[in-house]
C-alpha positions as CSV (number, residue, x, y, z in Angstrom):
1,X,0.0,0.0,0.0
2,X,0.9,3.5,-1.2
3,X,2.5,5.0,2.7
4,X,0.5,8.6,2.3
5,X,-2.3,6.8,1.4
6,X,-2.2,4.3,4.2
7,X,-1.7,7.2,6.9
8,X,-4.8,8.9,5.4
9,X,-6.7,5.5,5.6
10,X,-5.4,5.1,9.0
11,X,-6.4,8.3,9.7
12,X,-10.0,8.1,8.6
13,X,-10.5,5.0,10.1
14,X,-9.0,6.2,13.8
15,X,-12.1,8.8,13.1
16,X,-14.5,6.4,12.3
17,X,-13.5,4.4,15.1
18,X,-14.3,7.1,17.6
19,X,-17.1,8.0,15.4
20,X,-18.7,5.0,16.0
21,X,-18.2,4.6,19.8
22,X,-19.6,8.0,20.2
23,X,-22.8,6.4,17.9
24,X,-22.9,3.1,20.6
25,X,-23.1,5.7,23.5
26,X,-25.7,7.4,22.2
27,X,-28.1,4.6,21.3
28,X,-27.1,3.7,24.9
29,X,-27.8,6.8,26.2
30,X,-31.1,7.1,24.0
31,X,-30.1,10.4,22.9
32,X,-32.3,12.0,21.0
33,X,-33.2,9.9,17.8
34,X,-32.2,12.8,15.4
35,X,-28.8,13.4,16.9
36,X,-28.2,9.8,16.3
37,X,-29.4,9.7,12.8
38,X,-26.9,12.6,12.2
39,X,-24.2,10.6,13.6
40,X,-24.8,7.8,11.9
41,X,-24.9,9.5,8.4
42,X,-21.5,11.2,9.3
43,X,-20.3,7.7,9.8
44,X,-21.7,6.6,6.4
45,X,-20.3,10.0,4.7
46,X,-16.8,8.8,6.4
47,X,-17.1,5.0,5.2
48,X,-17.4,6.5,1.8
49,X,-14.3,9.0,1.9
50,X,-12.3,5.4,3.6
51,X,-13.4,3.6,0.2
52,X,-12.4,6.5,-1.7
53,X,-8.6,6.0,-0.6
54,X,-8.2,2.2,-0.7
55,X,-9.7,2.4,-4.4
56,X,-7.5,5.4,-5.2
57,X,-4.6,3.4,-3.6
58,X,-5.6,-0.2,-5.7
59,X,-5.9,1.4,-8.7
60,X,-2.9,3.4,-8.6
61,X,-0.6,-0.2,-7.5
62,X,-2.4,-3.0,-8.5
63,X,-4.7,-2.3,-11.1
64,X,-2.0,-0.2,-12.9
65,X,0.4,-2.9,-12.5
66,X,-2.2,-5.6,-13.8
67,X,-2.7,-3.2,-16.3
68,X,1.4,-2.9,-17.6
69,X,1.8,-7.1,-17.4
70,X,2.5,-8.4,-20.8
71,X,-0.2,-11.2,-19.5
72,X,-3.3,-10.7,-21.5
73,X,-5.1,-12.5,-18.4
74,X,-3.7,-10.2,-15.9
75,X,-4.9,-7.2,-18.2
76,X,-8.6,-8.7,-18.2
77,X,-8.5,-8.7,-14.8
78,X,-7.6,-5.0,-13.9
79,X,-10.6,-4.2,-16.4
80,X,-12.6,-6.8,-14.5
81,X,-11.6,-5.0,-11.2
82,X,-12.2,-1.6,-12.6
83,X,-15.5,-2.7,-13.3
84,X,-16.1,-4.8,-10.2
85,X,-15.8,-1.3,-8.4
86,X,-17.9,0.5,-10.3
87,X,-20.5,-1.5,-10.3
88,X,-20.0,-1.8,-6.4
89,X,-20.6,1.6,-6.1
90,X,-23.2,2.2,-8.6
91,X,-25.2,-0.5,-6.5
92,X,-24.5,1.3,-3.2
93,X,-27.3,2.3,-1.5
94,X,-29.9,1.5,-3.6
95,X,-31.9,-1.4,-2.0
C-alpha cells in the first residue's frame, strides 16, 4: 500500500472508530433519535471517503500494475476489477 495513502486511511478509520463509539453511546444513552441519525450519516459520509482512498490506492498499485503485465489475463483482470468497483458503487445504496 501506497504509505501517504495508508496514513490517510489510517487516519480516517481512527475517526470512524471514535465515530462510531460515540454512535454506541448514544443509542445507549437514548439520545435523542435525530442526533443519532446525524451521527450515523456522518459515519456513512466517512465510510465512503475510507473507500475513496483504498480504491485510489488499488488502482494506482495494482490495477496499474495488472494493467502494464505483458499477461493478456492479468490485463482482463484489472478491467474486471475496474469494473467490479464501479458496479459496487453504482449499487451502493440502492436497495
Amino acid at each position: 500500500m501506497d504509505a501517504a495513502l495508508k496514513k490517510r486511511a489510517m487516519h480516517r478509520g481512527k475517526i470512524l472508530q471514535g465515530q462510531l463509539e460515540g454512535l454506541l453511546r448514544a443509542i445507549e444513552n437514548e439520545d435523542y433519535c435525530m442526533d443519532i441519525i446525524t451521527q450515523s450519516l456522518a459515519i456513512q459520509k466517512s465510510l465512503g471517503s475510507l473507500n475513496k482512498l483504498i480504491v485510489e490506492n488499488h488502482i494506482q498499485t495494482h490495477v496499474a500494475h495488472m494493467m502494464h503485465s505483458h499477461d493478456p489475463q492479468e490485463r482482463q483482470k484489472a478491467m474486471a476489477e475496474l469494473g467490479q468497483i464501479f458496479e459496487l458503487n453504482n449499487n451502493r445504496g440502492t436497495k
